[in-house]
C-alpha positions as CSV (number, residue, x, y, z in Angstrom):
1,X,18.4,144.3,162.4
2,X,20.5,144.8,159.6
3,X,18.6,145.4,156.0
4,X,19.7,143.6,153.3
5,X,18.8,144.8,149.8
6,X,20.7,144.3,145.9
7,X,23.1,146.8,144.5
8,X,20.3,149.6,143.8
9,X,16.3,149.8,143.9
10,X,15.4,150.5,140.2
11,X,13.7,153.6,142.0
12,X,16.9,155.9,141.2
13,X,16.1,154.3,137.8
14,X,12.9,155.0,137.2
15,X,12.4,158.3,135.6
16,X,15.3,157.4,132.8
17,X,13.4,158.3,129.2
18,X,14.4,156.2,126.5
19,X,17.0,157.6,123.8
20,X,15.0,156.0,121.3
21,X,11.1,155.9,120.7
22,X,9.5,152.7,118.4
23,X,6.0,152.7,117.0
24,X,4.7,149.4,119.2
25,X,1.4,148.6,120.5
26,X,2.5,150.6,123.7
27,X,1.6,154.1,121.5
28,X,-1.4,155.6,122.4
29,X,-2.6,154.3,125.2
30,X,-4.0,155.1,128.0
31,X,-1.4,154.1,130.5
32,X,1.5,154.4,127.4
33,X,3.8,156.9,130.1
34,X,3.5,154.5,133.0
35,X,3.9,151.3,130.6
36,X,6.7,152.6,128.5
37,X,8.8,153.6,131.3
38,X,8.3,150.4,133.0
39,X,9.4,149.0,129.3
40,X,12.3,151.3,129.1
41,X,13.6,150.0,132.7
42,X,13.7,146.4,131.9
43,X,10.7,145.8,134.3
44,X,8.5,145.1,131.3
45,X,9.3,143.1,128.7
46,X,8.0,142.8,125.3
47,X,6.8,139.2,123.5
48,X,8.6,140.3,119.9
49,X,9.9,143.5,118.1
50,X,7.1,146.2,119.5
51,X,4.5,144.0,120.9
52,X,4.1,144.0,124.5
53,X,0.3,143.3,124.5
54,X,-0.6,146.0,127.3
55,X,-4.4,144.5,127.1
56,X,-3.6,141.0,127.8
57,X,-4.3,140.2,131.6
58,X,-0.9,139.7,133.6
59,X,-0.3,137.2,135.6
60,X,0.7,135.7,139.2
61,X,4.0,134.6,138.2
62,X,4.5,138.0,135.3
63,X,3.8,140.3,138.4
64,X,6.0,138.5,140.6
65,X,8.7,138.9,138.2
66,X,8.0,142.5,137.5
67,X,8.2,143.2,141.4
68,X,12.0,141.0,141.4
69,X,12.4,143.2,138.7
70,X,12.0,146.7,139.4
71,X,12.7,146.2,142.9
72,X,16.1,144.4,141.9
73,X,15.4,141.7,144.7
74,X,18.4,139.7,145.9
75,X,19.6,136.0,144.9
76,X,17.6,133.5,146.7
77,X,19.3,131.6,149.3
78,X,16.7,129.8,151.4
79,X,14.7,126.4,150.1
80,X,11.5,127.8,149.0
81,X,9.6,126.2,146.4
82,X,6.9,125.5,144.6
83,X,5.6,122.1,143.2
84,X,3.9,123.8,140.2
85,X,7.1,126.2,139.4
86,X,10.2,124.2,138.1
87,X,14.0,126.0,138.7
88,X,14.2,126.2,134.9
89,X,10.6,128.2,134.4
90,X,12.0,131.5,133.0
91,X,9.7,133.0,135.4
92,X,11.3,130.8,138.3
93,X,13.9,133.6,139.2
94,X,11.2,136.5,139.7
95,X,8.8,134.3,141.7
96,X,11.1,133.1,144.2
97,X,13.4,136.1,145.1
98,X,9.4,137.9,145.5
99,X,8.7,134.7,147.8
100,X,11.9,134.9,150.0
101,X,11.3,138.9,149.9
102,X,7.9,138.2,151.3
103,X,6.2,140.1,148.8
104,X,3.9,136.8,147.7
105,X,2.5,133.8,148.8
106,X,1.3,130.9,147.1
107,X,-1.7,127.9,147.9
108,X,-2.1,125.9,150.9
109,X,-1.8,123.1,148.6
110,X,2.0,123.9,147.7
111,X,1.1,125.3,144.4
112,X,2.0,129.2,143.3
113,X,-0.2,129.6,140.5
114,X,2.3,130.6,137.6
115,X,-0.2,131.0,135.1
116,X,-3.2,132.2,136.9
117,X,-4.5,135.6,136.3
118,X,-4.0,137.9,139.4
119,X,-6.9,139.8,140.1
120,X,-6.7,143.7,141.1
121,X,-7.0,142.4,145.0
122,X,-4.2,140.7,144.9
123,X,-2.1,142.5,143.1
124,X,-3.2,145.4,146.1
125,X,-1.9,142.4,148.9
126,X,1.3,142.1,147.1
127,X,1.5,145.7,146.8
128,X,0.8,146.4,150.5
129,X,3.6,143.5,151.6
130,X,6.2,145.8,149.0
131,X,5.4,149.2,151.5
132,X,6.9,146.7,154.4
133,X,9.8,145.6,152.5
134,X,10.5,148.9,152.2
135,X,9.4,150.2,155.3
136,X,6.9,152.9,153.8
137,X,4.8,153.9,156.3
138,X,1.3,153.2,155.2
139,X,-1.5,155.3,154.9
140,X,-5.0,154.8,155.0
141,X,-7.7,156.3,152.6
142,X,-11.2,156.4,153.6
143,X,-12.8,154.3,151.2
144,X,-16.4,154.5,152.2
145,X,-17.6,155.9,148.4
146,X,-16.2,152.3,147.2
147,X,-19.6,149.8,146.8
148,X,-17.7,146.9,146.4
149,X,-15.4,146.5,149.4
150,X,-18.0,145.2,152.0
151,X,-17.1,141.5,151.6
152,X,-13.6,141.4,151.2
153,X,-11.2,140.4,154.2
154,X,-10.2,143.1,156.3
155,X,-6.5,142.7,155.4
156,X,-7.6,143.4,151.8
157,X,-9.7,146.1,152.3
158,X,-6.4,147.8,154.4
159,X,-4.2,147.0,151.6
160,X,-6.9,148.4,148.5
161,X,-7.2,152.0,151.0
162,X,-3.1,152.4,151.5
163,X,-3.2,151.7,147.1
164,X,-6.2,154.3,147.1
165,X,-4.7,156.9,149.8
166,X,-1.1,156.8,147.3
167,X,-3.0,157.2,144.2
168,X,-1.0,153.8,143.2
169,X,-4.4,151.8,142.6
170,X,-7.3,153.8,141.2
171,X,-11.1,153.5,142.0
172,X,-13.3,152.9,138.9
173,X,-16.4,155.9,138.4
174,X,-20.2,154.6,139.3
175,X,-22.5,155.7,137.1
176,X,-23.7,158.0,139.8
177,X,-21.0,160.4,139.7
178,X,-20.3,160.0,142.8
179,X,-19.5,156.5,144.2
180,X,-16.8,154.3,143.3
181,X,-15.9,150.8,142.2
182,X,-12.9,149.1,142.7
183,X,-13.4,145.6,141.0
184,X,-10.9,143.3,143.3
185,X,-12.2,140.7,141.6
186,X,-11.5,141.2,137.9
187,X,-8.2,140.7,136.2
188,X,-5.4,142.8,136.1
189,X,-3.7,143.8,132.6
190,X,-0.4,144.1,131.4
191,X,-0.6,147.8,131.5
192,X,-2.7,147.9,134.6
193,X,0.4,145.9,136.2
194,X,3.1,148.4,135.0
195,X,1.1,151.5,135.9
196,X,0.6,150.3,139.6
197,X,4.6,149.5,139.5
198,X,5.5,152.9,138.1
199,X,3.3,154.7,140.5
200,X,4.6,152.5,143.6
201,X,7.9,153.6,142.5
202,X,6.7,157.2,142.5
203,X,5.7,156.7,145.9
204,X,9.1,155.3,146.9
205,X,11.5,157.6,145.0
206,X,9.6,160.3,146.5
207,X,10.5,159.3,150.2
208,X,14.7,159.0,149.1
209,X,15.3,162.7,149.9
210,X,13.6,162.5,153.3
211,X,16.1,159.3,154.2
212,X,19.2,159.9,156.4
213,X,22.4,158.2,155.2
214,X,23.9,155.3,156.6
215,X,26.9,153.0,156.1
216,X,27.0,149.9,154.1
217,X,29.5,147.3,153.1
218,X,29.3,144.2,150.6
219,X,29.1,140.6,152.0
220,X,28.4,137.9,149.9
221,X,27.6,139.7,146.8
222,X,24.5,141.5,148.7
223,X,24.8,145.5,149.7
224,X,24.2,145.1,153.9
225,X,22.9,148.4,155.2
226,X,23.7,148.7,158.8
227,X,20.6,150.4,160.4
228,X,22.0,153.8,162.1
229,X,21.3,156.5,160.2
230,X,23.7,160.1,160.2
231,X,22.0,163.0,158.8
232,X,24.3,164.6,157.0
233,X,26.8,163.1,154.4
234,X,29.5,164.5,155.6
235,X,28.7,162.8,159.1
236,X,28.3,159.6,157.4
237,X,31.7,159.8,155.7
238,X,33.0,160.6,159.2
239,X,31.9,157.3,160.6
240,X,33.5,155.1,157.4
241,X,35.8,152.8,159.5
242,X,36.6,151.1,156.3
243,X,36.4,153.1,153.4
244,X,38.2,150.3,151.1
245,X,34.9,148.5,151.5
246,X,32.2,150.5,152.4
247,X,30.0,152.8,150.9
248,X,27.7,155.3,151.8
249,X,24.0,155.2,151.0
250,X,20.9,157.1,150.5
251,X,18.1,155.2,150.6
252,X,19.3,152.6,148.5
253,X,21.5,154.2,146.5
254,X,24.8,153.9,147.0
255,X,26.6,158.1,146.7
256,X,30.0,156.7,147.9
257,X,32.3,154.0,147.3
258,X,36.2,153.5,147.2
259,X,36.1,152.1,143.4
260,X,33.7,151.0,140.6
261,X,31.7,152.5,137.9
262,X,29.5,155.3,137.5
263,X,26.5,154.7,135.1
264,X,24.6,157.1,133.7
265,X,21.0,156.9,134.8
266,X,19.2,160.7,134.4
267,X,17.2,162.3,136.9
268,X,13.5,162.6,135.9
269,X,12.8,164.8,133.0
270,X,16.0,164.2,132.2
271,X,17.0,161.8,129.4
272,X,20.5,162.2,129.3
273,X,23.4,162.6,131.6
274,X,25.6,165.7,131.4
275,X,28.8,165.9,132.6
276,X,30.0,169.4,134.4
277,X,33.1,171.3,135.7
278,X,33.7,171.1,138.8
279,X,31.0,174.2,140.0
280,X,28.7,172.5,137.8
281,X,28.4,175.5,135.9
282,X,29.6,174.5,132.3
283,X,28.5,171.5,130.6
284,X,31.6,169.3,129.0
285,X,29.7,166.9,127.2
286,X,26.8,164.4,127.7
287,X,26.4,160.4,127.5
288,X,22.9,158.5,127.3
289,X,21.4,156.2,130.1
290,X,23.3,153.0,131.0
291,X,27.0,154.8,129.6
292,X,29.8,153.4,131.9
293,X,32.1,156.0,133.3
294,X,35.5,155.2,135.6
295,X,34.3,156.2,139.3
296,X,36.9,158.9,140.4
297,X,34.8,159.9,143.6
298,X,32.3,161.2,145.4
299,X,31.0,164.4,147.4
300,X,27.2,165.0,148.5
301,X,26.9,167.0,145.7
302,X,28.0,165.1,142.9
303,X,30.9,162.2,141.6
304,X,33.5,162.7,139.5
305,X,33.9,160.4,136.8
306,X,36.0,160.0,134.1
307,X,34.3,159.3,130.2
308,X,37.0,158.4,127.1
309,X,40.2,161.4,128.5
310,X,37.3,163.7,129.3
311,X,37.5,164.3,133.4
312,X,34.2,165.8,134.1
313,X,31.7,165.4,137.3
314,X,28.1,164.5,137.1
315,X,24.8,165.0,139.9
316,X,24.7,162.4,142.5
317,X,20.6,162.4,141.2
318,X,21.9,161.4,137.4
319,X,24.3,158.7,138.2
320,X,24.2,155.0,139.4
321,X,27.2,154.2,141.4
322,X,28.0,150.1,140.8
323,X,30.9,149.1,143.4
324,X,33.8,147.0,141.3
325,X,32.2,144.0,144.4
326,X,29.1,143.8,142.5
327,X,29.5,144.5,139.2
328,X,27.4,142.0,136.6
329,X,29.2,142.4,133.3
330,X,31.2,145.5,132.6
331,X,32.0,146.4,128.3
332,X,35.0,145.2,126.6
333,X,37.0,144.5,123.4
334,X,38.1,141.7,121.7
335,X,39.5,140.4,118.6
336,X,37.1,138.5,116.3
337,X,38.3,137.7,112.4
338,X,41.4,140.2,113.0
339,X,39.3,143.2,113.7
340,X,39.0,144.7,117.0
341,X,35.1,144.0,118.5
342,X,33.2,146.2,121.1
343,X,31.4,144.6,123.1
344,X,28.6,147.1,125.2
345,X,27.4,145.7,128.5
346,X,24.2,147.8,129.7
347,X,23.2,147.4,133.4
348,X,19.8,147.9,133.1
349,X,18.7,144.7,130.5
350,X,22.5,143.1,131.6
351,X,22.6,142.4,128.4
352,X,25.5,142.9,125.7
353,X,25.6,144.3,122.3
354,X,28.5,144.9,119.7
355,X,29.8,146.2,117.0
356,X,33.2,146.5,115.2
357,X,35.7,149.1,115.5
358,X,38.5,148.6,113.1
359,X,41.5,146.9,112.7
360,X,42.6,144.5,116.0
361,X,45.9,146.4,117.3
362,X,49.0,143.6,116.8
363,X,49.3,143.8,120.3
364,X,45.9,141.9,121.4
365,X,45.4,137.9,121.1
366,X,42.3,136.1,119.9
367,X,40.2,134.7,123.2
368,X,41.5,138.0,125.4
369,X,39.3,140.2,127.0
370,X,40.8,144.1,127.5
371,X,39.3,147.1,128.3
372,X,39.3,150.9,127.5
373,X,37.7,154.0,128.6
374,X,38.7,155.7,125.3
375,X,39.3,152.6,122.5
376,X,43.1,153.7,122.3
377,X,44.8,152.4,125.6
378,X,44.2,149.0,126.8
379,X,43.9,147.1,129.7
380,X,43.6,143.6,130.3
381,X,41.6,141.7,132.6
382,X,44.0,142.0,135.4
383,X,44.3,146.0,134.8
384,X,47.8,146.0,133.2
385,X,48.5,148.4,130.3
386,X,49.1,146.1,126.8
387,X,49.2,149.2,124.7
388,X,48.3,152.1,122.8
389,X,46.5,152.3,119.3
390,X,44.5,154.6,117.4
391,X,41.8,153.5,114.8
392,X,42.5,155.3,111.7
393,X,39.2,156.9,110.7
394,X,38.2,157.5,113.9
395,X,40.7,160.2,114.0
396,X,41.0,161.2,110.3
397,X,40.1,164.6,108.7
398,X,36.8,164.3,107.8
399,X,37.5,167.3,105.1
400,X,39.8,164.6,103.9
401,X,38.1,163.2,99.7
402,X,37.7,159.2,99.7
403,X,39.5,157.8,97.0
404,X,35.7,156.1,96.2
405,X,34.0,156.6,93.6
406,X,29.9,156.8,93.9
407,X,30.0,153.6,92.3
408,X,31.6,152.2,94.7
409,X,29.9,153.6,97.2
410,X,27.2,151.9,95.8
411,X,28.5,148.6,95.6
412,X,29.2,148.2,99.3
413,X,25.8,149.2,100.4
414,X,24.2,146.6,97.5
415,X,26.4,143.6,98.9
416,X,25.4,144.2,102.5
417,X,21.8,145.2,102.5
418,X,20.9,144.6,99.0
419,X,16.8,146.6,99.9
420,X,18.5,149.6,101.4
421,X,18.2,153.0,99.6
422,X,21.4,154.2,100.3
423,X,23.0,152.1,97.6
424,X,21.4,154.6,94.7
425,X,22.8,158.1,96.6
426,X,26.8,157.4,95.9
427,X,26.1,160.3,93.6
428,X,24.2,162.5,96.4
429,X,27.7,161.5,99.0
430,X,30.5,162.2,96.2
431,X,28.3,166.0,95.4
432,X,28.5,166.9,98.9
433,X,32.0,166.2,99.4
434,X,32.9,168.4,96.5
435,X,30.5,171.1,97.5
436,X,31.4,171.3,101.3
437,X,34.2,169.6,101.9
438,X,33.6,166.8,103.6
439,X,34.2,163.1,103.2
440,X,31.8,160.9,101.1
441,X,32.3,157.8,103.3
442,X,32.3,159.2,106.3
443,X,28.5,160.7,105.2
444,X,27.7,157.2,104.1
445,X,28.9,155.4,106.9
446,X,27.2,158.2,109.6
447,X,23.9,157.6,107.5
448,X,24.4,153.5,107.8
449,X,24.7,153.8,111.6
450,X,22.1,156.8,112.2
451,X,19.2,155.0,109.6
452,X,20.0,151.7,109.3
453,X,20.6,151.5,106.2
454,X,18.2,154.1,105.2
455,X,15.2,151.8,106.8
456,X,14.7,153.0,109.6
457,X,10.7,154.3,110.7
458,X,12.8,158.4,110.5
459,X,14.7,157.7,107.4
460,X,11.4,156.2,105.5
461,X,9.2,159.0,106.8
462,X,10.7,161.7,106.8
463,X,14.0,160.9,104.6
464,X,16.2,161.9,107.5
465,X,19.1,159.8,107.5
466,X,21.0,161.3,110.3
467,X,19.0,161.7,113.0
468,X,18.9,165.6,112.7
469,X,17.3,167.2,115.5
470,X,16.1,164.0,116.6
471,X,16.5,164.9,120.2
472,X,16.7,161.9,123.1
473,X,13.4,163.0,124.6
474,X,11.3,162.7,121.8
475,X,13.1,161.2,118.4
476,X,10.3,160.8,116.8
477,X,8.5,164.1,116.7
478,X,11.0,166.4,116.9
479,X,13.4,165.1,114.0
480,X,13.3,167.9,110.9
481,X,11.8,166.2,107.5
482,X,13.5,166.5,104.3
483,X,11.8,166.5,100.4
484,X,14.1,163.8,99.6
485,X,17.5,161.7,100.8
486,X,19.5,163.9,98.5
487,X,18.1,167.5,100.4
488,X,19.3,165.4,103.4
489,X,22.7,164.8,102.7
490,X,22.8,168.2,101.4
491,X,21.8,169.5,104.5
492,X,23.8,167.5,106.9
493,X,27.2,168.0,105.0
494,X,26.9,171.9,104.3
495,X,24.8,173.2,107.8
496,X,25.6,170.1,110.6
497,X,29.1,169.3,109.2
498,X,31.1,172.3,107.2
499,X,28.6,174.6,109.4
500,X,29.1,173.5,112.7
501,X,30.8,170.6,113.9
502,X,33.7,170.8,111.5
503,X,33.5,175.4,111.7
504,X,36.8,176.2,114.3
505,X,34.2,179.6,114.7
506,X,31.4,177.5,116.1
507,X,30.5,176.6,119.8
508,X,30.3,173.2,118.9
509,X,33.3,172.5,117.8
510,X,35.8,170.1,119.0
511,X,38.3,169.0,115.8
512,X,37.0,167.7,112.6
513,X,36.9,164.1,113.0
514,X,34.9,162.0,114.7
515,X,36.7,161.6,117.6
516,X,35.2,160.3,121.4
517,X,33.7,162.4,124.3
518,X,36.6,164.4,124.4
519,X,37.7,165.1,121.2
520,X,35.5,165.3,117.8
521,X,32.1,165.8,117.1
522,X,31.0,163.0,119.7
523,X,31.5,165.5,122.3
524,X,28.7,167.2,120.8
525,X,26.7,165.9,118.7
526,X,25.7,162.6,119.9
527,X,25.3,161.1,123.6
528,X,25.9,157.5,122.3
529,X,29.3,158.0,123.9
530,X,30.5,155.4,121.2
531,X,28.9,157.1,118.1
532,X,32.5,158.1,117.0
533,X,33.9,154.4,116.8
534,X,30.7,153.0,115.1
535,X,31.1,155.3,112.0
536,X,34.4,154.8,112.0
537,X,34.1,151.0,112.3
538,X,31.9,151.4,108.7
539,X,34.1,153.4,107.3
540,X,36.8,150.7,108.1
541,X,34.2,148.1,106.8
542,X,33.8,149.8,104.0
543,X,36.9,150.3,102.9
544,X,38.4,147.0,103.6
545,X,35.3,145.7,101.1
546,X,36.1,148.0,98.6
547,X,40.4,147.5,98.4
548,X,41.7,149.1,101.1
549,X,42.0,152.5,99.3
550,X,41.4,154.9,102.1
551,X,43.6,153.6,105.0
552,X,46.7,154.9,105.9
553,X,46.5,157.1,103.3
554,X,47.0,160.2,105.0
555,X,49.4,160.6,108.0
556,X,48.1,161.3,111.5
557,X,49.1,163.6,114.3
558,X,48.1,165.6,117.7
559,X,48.8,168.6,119.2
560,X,50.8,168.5,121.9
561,X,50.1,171.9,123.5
562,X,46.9,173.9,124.0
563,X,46.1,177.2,121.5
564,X,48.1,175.6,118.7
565,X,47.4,178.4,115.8
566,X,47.0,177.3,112.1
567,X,48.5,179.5,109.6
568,X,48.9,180.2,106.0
569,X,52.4,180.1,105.3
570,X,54.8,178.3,107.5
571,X,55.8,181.3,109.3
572,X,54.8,183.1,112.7
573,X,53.1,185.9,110.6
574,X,49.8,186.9,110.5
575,X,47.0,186.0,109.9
576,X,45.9,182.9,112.4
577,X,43.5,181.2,110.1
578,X,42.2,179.1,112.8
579,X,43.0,177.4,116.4
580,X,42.9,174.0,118.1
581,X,42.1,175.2,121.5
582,X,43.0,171.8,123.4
583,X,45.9,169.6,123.5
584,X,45.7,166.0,121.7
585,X,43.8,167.0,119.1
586,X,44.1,164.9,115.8
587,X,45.8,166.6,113.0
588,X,45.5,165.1,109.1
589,X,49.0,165.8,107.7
590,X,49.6,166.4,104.3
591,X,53.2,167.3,104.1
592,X,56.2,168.3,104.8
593,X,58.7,171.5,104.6
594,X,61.9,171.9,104.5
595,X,63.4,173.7,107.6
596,X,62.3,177.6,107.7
597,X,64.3,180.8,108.8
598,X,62.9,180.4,112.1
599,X,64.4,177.1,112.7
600,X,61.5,175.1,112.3
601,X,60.0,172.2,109.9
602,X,56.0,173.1,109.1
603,X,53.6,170.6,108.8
604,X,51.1,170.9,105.5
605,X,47.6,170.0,107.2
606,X,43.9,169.0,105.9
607,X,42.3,172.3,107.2
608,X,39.1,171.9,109.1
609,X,38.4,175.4,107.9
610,X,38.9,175.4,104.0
611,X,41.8,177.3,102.5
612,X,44.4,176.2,99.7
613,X,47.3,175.6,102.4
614,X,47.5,175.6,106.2
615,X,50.5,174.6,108.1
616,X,51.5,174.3,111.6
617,X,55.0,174.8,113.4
618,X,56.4,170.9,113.8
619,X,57.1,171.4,117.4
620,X,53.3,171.7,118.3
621,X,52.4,167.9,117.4
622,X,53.0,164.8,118.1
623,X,52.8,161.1,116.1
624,X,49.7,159.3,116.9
625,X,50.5,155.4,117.0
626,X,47.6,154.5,114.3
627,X,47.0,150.2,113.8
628,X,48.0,149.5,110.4
C-alpha cells in the first residue's frame, strides 16, 4: 500500500534552536527545553508576546492540533465531522487532519470534545495510534511498579507501557521510593503536552537513519511514497524513472528532487546552517533556520544550493528540501509607496514578514510580485529576467562620512520612536566616525535594526546595541555588556568594524560595505542572510527623511577580476596597500585621473584600509547599475 504523508515530518525539524531567545513565562521551567523547542517549531503557540501559559491544562482539540502540527498531517479530504467543531473553529484544521490520520477519536454521541481537558490516558492512546501512523514498532515496558494501572482497559494500559518503555510519558515517584504512579486520570498541561511531543519526536527522528530510501513522486499536492525500499542512495537514484518528478526520500525527508528550494533547518546542536565547499572542508558562510536557498542538487552526502551569488553546498542533515510542487509561499519583492518592499516567507510559521530595502528600481510596477536570490537581479513571477539594480547603501563604503550632522541624526530617531535612546547618541555616531573611520549612519541604522531602537531586553541590560557576541545559540547570555551606549558604539566601530570586518588583514573580511552572503560583512557577521539590506533600507529611510544628502553622492563600482591590488599612487609600483581577493567586489570611487605613462586612467577610491589616497588601475572595475 502506498504511504501518503505532507511535504516533511517536522522530525528533520525538530532539533532547530531559535536565533533569538525572549524572557516569557517558558524560562525556567521545568520542561522549558522540551516546551521551547516545541515553541520554536511552530507546534506550540503562544496566547500574546511571551505568554504561553505552560501550566494551564491543554486540551483535546490544542493536542490535536499540536499532533497536525508537528506531524505536518495532510489536507483533509474525506467527510469527517464533528457536530460540536464548526469548519471555522481555528482549531478545526488540527482536529480533523488528526481524525482522518487516525490519530483521535471523538464520542459516540458525534461530539469531539474541543474544549475538554485531555487527561494523561488519553493523550498516551493518541500517542500510541501516532507509533502506527508511523509505523514505529512498539515496545512494551513492564509496568508492574505502577499502582494505578489495574483498572484501566487493557488497550490503555498497552499504550501508557510503549509511552513508559520510550521514556516519552514518565511515571510519577510514590512516596516509597520505589513504586510508581502514573495518574491517567489527571489533566495534562501545556508543557506536559509539548514534552510528550518533543520526546515522540526523539523517538522518531532517532529511527530516520535506520530507514532505507525509496522513491516518491507528488500527486495532488500530497508527497506519495511508494513502499519499496533500496538501501543505498545511489540505488534509489538508479531506480528514478522520472526524475522531472520524483524525488528520493529518507524517511520522510525528501534528499532529492529535480527543482525547488533548499531551506535551512540545522541538525541538532546546531542552530545555524553553514554552507561548505564542495569537500565540506571550508566554511563559506552561514544563514539561520527557515533561509531559502535556490536548490542546485543533490548527492547522499549533501545539496548544493545557491544563497545571494554565493554557490556553496550544505549537509543533507541541515537542510529541508521543499519541491517547487509543493511549495506554500516562497519570499518576494514588491513596490509599496515607490520603495522597493521585502517580503520574507518562513516555512516553518508560513508566515510573512517585511521590511524595506531602498528605492523601487524604475523597472518594477506597483501590484507585481518578482523575485531575487541576491536583491539585485530580478525575476518575475513567470521566471523572466526584468533587470538589474543595486541599492545604494547596501554597497557603499562604509569608511565613507555622512553628510549628517549629530543633530540630525537625532532628529530622525525622535520622529520615528520618539522613547528610544538612540536619539540623544548622534554625538556618540558622529565621534566614532571621526575616530575610526566609519560611517555615522550606517552605526545608527546597524544599532536601529540590531536593538530596536535601543529597546530591546540586550540593549536595556546590558547597553549592547549591536548584538556583539550575541551568538544564535544563546543571545541572551553570551552577548558582552557595555558601561554605557557610548562604550558600545565605541567598541563596535573601532574593534568589530575598522578592526575586523572592514581590516583587508583580517579573516573576516569580505569588502567594506554591507554587502549579502557573498560579499560584505553579511558573509560574516550575521546569519540573517538579509541583515545587509535591512541596514541599508534604514540608511535609505533615513536619509530620504533627512533631504536626501547621502545618496548618490559617491560613485559606485566592482571589480571585475580576482586579486585586484590597491595602491598608493596610480602606478604598478610598490607598495600594495591592500587586495580585493574576489571578483564583483563594490568599490566607492572618489575620482578620477588623467591617463598615466602606463596607458591607463586610475580610479581615486574610499580605502577600506585608511590612507590619504588609494587608487586602482581603471581596467580592473566595472560600473554597478545603482537605482537612483
Amino acid at each position: 500500500m502506498r504511504r501518503i504523508v505532507s511535504l516533511v515530518l517536522v522530525l528533520s525539524l525538530l532539533f532547530v534552536n531559535s536565533s533569538v531567545s525572549f524572557a516569557d513565562d517558558i524560562t525556567g521551567i521545568a520542561l522549558e527545553k522540551e516546551m521551547r523547542a516545541m515553541v520554536n517549531q511552530g507546534i506550540v503557540q503562544g496566547y500574546s508576546e511571551g505568554q504561553y501559559r505552560p501550566n494551564e491544562p491543554v486540551t483535546r482539540g490544542q493536542f490535536a492540533t499540536f499532533l497536525a502540527r508537528a506531524l505536518q498531517l495532510p489536507k483533509v479530504t474525506g467527510t469527517v465531522s464533528f457536530s460540536d467543531v464548526s469548519p471555522s473553529s481555528a482549531l478545526a484544521d488540527g482536529i480533523y487532519k488528526a481524525s482522518a490520520a487516525g490519530l483521535v477519536q471523538g464520542y459516540s454521541n458525534g461530539t469531539f470534545g474541543t474544549y475538554k481537558q485531555i487527561t494523561r490516558e488519553e493523550m498516551a492512546l493518541m500517542i500510541d495510534r501516532v507509533f502506527d501512523y508511523l509505523e514505529i514498532e512498539k515496545q512494551r515496558a513492564d509496568f508492574s511498579s505502577f499502582t494505578d494501572l489495574d483498572n484501566l482497559s487493557s488497550a490503555s494500559r498497552l499504550a501508557i507501557a510503549n509511552s513508559i518503555h520510550y521514556g516519552i510519558i514518565r511515571g510519577i515517584p510514590n512516596k516509597d521510593g520505589k513504586t510508581f504512579r502514573f495518574d491517567p486520570k489527571a489533566a495534562a498541561t501545556r508543557a506536559h503536552a509539548a514534552a510528550f511531543l518533543y520526546r515522540l519526536l526523539e523517538v522518531w527522528a532517532e529511527q530516520i537513519p535506520e530507514m532505507a530510501y525509496q522513491i516518491g513522486a507528488i500527486e495532488k499536492g500530497e508527497l506519495v511514497i511508494w513502499p519499496k525500499r533500496y538501501a543505498t542512495f545511489a540505488q534509489a537514484e538508479a531506480a528514478l524513472t522520472n526524475p522531472a518528478t520524483q524525488v528520493i526520500v529518507q524517511g520522510t525527508k525528501i534528499v532529492k528532487m529535480a527543482n525547488g528550494y533548499a531551506i535551512a533547518q540545522p541538525a541538532p546542536g546546531n542552530s545555524t546552517t553553514t554552507i561548505y565547499n564542495a569537500s565540506l572542508s571550508t566554511s563559506l558562510t552561514y544563514v539561520q533556520p527557515n533561509t531559502e536557498m535556490k536548490y542546485l542538487g543533490a548527492d547522499e552526502e549533501k545539496v548544493k544550493v545557491q544563497i545571494a551569488d554565493t554557490i556553496g553546498y550544505v549537509k543533507q542533515a541541515d537542510v529541508l528540501l521543499v519541491p517547487t510542487a509543493l511549495l506554500q509561499g516562497r519570499s518576494y519583492y514588491q513596490v509599496t509607496n515607490g520603495n522597493l518592499v521585502h517580503v520574507i516567507y518562513n516555512t516553518t510559521s508560513n508566515t510573512y514578514t517585511s521590511y524595506t530595502y531602498g528605492k523601487a528600481p524604475s523597472f518594477m510596477q506597483v501590484g507585481q510580485k518578482y523575485y531575487s536570490w541576491d536583491g539585485d537581479t530580478f525575476y518575475n513571477e513567470a521566471g523572466q529576467h526584468v533587470g538589474t539594480a543595486y541599492q545604494y547603501f547596501n554597497v557603499l563604503s562604509l569608511r565613507t562620512k555622512t553628510n549628517y550632522t549629530a543633530d540630525e541624526l537625532n532628529r530622525f530617531v525622535a520622529a520615528y520612536r520618539s522613547q528610544s535612546p538612540l536619539k540623544e547618541l548622534g554625538t556618540a555616531f558622529k565621534q566614532a566616525e571621526e575616530k575610526y573611520q566609519v560611517n555615522a549612519l550606517y552605526l545608527l541604522a546597524q544599532a536601529i535594526l540590531e536593538s530596536n531602537w535601543g529597546l530591546s531586553q540586550l540593549a536595556q541590560t546590558k547597553n549592547n546595541l549591536f548584538g556583539i557576541k550575541a551568538y544564535d545559540s544563546d543571545p541572551l547570555n553570551s552577548a558582552d555588556s557595555f558601561k554605557s551606549f557610548e562604550e558600545c558604539i565605541d567598541y563596535m566601530a573601532k574593534t568589530i568594524v575598522a578592526g575586523r570586518y572592514a581590516n583587508p588583514s583580517d579573516w573576516r573580511y569580505n569588502g567594506a560595505v554591507l554587502g549579502d552572503k557573498s560579499v560584505g560583512f553579511n558573509v560574516r557577521y550575521a546569519s540573517d542572510p538579509y541583515w545587509g539590506q535591512k541596514i541599508a533600507g534604514w540608511m535609505y529611510q533615513a536619509d530620504q527623511f533627512l533631504g536626501r544628502k547621502d545618496i548618490g553622492r559617491y560613485k559606485v563600482m566592482v571589480t571585475n577580476t580576482e586579486s585586484v591590488n590597491v595602491r598608493l599612487q596610480p602606478a604598478v609600483v610598490p607598495p600594495v596597500w591592500y587586495e580585493y581577493k574576489q571578483a564583483n567586489t563594490p568599490v566607492t570611487v572618489v575620482g578620477t585621473t588623467a591617463k598615466q605613462p602606463d596607458g591607463y586612467v586610475w580610479y581615486e577610491i574610499v580605502p577600506d584600509l585608511p590612507t590619504q589616497k588609494a587608487y586602482i588601475r581603471g581596467d580592473l572595475l566595472s560600473p554597478l547599475t545603482i537605482v537612483k
